[in-house]
C-alpha positions in Angstrom: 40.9 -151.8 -2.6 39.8 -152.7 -6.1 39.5 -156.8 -5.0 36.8 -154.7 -2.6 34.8 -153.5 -5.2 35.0 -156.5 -7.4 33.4 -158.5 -4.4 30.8 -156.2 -3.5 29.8 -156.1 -7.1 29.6 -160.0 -7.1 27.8 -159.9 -4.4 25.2 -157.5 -6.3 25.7 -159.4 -9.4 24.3 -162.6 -7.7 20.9 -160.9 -6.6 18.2 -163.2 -8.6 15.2 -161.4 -10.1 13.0 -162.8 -7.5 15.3 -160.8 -4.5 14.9 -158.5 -6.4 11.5 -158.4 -7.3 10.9 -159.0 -3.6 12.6 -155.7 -2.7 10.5 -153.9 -5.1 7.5 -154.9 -4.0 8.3 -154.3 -0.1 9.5 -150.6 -1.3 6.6 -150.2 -2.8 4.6 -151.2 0.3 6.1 -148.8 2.0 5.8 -146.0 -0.2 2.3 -146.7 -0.6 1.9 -146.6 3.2 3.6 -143.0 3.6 1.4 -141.9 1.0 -1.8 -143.3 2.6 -0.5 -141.2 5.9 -0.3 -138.0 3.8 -3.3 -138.3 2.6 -5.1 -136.5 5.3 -2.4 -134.0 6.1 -2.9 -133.0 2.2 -7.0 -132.5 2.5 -6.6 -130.8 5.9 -4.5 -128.6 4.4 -6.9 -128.3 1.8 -9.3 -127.2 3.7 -7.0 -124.8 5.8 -6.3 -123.0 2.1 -10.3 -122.8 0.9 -10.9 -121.5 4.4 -8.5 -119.0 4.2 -10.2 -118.0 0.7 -13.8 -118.0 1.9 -12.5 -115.6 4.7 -11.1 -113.1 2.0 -14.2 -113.2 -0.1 -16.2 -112.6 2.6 -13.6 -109.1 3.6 -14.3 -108.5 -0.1 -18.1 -108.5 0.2 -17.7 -106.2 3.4 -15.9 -104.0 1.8 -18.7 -103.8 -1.2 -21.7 -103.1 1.2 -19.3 -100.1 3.1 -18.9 -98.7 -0.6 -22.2 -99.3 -2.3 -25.0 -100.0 0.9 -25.9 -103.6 -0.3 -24.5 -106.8 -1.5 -24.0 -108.3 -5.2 -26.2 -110.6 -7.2 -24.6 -113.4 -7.8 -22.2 -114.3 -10.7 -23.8 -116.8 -13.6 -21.8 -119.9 -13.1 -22.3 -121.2 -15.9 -19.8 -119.2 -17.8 -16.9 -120.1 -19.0 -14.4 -117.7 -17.5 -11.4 -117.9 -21.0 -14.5 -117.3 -23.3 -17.4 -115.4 -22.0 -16.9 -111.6 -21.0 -19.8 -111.6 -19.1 -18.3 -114.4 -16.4 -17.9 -113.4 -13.0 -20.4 -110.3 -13.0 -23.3 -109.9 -10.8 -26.0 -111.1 -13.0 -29.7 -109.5 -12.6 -32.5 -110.9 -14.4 -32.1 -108.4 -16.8 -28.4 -108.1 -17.2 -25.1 -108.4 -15.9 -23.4 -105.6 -14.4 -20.9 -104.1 -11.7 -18.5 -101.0 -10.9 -17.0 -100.5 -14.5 -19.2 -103.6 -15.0 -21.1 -103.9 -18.5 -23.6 -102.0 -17.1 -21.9 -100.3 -14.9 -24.2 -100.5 -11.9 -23.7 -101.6 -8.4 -26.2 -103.9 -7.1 -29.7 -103.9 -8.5 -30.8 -100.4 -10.3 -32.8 -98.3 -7.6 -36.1 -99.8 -7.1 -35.5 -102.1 -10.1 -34.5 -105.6 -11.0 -33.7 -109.0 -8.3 -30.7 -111.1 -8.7 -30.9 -113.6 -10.9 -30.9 -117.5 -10.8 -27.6 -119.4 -12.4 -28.9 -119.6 -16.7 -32.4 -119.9 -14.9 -34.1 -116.7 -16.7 -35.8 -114.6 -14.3 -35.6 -113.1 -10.8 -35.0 -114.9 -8.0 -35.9 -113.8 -4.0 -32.7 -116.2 -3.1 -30.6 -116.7 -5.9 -27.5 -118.8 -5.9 -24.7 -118.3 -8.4 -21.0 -118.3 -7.6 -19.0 -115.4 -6.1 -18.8 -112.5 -8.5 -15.3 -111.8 -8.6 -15.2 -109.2 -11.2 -17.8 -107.4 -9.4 -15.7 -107.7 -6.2 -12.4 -106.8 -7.8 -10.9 -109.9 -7.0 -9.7 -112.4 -9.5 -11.0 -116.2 -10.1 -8.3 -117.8 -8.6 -9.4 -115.8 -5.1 -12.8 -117.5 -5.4 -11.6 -120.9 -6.2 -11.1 -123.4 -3.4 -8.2 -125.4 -2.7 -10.1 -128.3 -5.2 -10.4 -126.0 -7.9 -14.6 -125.1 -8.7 -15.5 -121.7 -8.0 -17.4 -120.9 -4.5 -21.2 -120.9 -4.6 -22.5 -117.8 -2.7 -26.4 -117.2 -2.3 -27.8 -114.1 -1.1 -31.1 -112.4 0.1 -32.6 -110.8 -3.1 -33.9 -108.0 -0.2 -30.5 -106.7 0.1 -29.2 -106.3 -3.1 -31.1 -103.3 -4.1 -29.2 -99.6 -3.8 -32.5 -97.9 -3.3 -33.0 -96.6 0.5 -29.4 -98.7 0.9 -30.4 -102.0 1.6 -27.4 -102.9 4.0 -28.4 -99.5 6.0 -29.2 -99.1 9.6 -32.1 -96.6 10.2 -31.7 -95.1 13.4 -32.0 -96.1 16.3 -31.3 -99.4 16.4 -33.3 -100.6 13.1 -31.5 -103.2 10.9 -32.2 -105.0 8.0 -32.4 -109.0 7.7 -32.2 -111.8 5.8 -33.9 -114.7 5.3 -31.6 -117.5 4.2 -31.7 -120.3 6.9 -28.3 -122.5 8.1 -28.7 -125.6 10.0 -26.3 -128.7 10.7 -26.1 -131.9 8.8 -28.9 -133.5 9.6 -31.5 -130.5 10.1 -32.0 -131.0 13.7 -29.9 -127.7 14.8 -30.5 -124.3 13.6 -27.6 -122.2 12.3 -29.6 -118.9 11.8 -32.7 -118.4 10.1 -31.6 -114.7 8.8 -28.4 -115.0 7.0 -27.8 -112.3 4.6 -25.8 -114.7 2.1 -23.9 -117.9 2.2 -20.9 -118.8 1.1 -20.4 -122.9 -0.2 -17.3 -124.5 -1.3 -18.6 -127.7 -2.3 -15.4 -129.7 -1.0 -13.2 -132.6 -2.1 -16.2 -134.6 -4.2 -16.6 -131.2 -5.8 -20.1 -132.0 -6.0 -22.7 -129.0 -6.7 -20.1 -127.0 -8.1 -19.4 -125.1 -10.7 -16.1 -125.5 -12.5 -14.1 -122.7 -14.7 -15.1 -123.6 -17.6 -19.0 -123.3 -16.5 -20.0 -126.7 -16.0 -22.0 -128.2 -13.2 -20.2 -130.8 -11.2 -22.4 -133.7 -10.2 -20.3 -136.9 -10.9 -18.0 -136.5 -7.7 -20.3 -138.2 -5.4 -23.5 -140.3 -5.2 -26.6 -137.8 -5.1 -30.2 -138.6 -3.7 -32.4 -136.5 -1.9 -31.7 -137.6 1.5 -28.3 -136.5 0.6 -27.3 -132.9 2.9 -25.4 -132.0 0.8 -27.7 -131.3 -1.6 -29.4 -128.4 0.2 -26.2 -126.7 -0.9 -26.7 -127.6 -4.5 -27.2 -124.4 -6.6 -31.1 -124.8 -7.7 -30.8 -123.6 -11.3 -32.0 -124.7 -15.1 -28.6 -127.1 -14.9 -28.8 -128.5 -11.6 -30.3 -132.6 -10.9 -33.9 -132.6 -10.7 -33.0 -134.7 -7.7 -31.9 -131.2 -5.3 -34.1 -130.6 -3.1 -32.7 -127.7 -2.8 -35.7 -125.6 -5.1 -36.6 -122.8 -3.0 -32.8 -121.2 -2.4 -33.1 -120.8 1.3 -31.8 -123.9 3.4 -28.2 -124.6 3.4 -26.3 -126.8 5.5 -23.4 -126.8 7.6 -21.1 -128.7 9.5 -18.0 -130.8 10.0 -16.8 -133.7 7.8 -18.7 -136.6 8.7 -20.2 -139.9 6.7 -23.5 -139.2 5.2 -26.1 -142.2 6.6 -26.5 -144.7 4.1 -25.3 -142.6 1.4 -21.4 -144.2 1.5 -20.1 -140.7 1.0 -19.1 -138.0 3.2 -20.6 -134.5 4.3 -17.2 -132.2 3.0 -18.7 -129.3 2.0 -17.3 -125.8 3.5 -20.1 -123.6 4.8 -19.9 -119.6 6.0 -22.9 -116.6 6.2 -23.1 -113.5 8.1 -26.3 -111.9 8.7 -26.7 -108.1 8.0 -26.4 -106.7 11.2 -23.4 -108.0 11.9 -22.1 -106.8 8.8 -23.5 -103.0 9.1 -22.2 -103.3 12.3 -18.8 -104.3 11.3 -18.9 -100.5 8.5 -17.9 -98.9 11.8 -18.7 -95.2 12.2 -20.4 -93.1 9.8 -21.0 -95.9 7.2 -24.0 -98.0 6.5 -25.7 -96.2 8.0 -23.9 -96.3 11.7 -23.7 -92.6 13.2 -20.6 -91.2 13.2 -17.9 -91.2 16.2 
């Protein structure tokens, strides 16, 4: 027995550095080999997670029209969320506010004040900020995707005001719209061209999104104006002067795919609804839907 283990450790004794340099390496081959294989399982998991988010923020802002008869302004994303208060309020382009909210207002005042553009100053007819979670009584976590920057959301200016409920269906059959405009990757499909709001997580490159701590990401990915993804860019004081994305009201939508002669790839995560949909999703006796 113990002449056994003395050979077998001879035999390991007399292993030169270079078998054994050569066993490293091939281990390391391989490991690098299973890793490249997860790679994919890992983003496609990814994207299973953010989806799953988008679809609870978007339960979140359903839930806010049955209880207030419009949608929020965006939240200002560039905030920081550990030092500004005022982070992940709706922001108007006179304050920021919400249920229990600093001003303690849901949606716009009646008859009052648009949404407001991300640190832009002013109203905007189709701002985009990121998800006001405060507003929505969610936390940040539930409006950060599986990359970790916060979820762009855009919304129809139109239907963020409480006056005359601007998520309500007038009998018969009258419902509002919006204006906000989905197509696919390379423009040459239309989504809808009366989305209520829009919902972007900017994907793996992170690129046009805005990060906890309030910056603007822009170094995940080559950006140029024949770059899609860019229509999804937040248009604000911040954003490259190189998004063509200055009038808030095209976004784009579609699978991951290489971007043409960009040596990148389309990742970014797009949802909307449009408002009748949504009024018609209040069920009975809210937003305006008769009762039984």
């Amino acid at each position: 027995m113990t002449g056994g283990i003395l050979k077998r450790w001879a035999r390991i004794a007399g292993f030169t550095l270079i078998e054994i340099a050569i066993v490293l390496v091939v281990i390391g081959v391989i490991m690098a080999g299973s890793l490249v294989g997860l790679k994919p399982v890992v983003e496609s998991s990814r994207t299973s997670t953010t989806t799953s988010k988008l679809k609870r923020v978007e339960l979140a802002l359903q839930a806010y029209v049955m209880q207030n008869g419009c949608l929020p302004c965006p939240a200002d994303g560039t905030l920081a969320s550990d030092t500004d208060l005022n982070a992940g309020w709706s922001h108007s382009d006179t304050d920021y506010y919400g249920p229990n909210g600093p001003s303690s207002r849901p949606c716009t005042a009646p008859g009052g004040s648009a949404c407001n553009q991300n640190g832009g100053g002013g109203a905007a007819a189709h701002p985009v900020g990121v998800v006001p979670w405060k507003t929505l009584g969610l936390r940040e976590s539930d409006i950060l995707d599986a990359w970790n920057s916060r979820i762009s959301y855009a919304v129809d200016s139109s239907l963020t005001v409480t006056a005359n409920g601007s998520m309500y269906r007038t009998t018969p059959t009258s419902y509002p719209a919006g204006t906000l405009s989905v197509t696919n990757y390379d423009a040459t499909q239309s989504q809808t061209t009366a989305a209520a709001y829009v919902l972007v997580s900017h994907g793996r490159d992170r690129a046009g999104a805005f990060a906890t701590n309030g910056s603007l990401q822009t170094t995940g990915t080559t950006y140029v104006v024949t770059n899609p993804q860019g229509a999804n860019m937040p248009a604000n004081n911040v954003a490259p002067a190189a998004s063509p994305n200055t009038s808030n009201t095209a976004f784009r939508q579609d699978t991951l795919r290489p971007i043409s002669g960009a040596g990148v790839y389309f990742d970014d995560i797009v949802v909307y609804r449009t408002a009748p949909n949504m009024i018609q999703d209040c069920g009975p006796n809210a937003c305006g839907n008769p009762s039984g």
